[in-house]
C-alpha positions as CSV (number, residue, x, y, z in Angstrom):
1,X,7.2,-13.0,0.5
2,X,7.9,-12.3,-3.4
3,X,6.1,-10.0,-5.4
4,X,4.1,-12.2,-7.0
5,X,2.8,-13.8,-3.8
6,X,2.3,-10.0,-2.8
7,X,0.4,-9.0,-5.7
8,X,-1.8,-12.0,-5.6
9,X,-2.8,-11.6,-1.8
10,X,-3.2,-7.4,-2.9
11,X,-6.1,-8.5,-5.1
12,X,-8.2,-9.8,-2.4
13,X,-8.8,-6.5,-1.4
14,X,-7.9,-4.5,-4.5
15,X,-9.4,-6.7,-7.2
16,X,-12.6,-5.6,-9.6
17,X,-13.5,-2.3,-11.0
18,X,-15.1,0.6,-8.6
19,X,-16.0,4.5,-9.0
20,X,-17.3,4.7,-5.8
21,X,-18.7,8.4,-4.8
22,X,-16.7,8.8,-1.8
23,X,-13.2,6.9,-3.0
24,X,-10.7,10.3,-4.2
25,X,-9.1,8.2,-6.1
26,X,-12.2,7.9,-8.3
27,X,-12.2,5.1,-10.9
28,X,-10.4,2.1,-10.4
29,X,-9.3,-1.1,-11.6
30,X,-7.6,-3.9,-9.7
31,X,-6.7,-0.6,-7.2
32,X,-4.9,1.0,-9.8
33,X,-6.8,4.3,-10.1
34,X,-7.6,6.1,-13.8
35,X,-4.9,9.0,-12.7
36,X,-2.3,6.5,-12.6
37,X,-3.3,4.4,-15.3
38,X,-3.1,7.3,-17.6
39,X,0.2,8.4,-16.3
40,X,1.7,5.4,-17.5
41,X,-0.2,5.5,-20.9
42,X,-3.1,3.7,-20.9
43,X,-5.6,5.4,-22.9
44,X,-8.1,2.3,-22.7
45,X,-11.6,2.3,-20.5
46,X,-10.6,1.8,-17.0
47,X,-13.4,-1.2,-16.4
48,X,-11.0,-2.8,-19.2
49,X,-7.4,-2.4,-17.9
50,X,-5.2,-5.3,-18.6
51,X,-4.5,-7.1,-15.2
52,X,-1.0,-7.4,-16.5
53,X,-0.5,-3.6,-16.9
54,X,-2.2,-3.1,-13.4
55,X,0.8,-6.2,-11.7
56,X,3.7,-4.1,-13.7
57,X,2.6,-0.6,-12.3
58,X,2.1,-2.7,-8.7
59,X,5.8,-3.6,-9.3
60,X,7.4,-0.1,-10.9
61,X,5.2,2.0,-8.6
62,X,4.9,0.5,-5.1
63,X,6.8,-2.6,-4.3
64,X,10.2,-1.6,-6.2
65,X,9.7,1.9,-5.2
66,X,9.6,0.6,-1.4
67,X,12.6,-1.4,-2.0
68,X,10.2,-4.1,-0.4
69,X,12.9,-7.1,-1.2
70,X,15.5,-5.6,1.2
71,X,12.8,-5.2,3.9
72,X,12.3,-7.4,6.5
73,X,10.1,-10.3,5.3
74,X,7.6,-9.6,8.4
75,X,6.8,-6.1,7.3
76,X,7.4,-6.3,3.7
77,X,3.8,-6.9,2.5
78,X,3.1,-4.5,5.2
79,X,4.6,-1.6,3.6
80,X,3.8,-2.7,0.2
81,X,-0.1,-2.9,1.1
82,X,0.4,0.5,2.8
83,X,1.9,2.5,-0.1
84,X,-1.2,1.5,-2.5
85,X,-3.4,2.1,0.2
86,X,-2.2,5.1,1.5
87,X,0.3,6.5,-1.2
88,X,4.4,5.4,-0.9
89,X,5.6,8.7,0.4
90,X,3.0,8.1,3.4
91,X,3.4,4.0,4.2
92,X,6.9,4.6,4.2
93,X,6.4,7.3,6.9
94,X,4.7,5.0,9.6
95,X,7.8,2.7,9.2
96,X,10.4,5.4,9.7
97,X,8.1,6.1,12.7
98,X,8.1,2.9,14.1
99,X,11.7,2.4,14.1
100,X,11.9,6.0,15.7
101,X,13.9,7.4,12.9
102,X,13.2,10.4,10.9
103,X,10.6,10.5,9.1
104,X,11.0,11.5,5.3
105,X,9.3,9.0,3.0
106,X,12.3,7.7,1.2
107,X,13.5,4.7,1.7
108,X,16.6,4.6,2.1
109,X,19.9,2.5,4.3
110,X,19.2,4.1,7.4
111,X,15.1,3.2,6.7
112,X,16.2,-0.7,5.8
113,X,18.4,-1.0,8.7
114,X,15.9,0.5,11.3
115,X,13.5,-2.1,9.9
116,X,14.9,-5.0,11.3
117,X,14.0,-4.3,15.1
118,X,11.5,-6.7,16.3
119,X,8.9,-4.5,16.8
120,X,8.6,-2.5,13.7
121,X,5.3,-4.7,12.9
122,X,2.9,-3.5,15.6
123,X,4.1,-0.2,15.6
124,X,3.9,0.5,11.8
125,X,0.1,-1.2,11.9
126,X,-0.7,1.0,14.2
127,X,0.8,4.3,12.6
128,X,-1.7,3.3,9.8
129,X,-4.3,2.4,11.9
130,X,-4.4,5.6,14.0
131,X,-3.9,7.5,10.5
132,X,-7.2,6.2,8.9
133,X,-9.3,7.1,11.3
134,X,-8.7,10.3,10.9
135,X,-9.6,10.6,7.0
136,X,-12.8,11.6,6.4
137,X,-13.2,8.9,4.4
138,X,-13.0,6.6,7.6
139,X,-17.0,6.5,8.2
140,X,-17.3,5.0,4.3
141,X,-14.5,3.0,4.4
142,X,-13.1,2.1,8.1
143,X,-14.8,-1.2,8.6
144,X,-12.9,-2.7,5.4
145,X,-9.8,-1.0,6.2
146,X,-9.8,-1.9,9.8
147,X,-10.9,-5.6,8.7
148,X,-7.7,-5.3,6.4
149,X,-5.3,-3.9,9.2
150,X,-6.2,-6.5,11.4
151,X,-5.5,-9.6,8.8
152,X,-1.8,-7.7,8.5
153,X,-2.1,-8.1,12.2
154,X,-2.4,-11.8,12.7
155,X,0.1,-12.8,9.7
């Protein structure tokens, strides 16, 4: 999967404006919250941010930042869809995890290599998994997320 494939199937569940009550992340735009959005400039309402600013911060922020082209193409969209969901520093966590490595949040040689066992993919969904459920956002939010976890699953 390419970025632009990625960023497309990240707005099925990222896509539309929300200020949900409960979401920490507060206002947000195709996922992109109004904390980010202003750390990159944009000065703009956030129910009005430019879907092509909110693709190029997907790209800077997330999937370049995961080095998510020199993953393995099973778990690439995995760890992509992680970082925005969960922060970078975190998603990559559960893979460093899963390939019973140390776990820093950088990716890094040691991370990409790890990566390529066969059974980073069940193990890193379930690193998340088991890490949601204990937010106390889960009772607001768990059914979508779970919903989301389990369409990772049967990719």
């Amino acid at each position: 999967m390419n970025f632009d494939l990625a960023f497309n199937k990240l707005l099925k569940h990222e896509g539309g404006f929300s200020d949900h009550a409960l979401d920490r992340g507060g206002k947000t735009k195709y996922g992109i919250t109004e904390a980010v959005a202003r750390e990159v400039g944009y000065r703009g309402d956030m129910q009005e941010l430019p879907l092509a600013l909110a693709k190029k911060i997907y790209k800077d922020r997330y999937w370049d930042a995961c080095q998510a082209d020199k993953l393995p193409s099973n778990i690439r969209y995995i760890v992509f869809d992680g970082a925005v969901n969960s922060g970078l520093s975190q998603s990559v966590k559960w893979l460093q995890k899963a390939c019973g490595i140390i776990e820093d949040g950088i990716v890094g040689s040691k991370t990409i290599q790890a990566a390529n066992a066969d059974e980073v993919k069940n193990k890193l969904l379930a690193q998340r998994l088991r890490f949601m459920t204990n937010l106390s956002t889960w009772p607001a939010f768990g059914k979508g997320w779970t919903r989301r976890i389990c369409d990772l699953m049967e990719e």
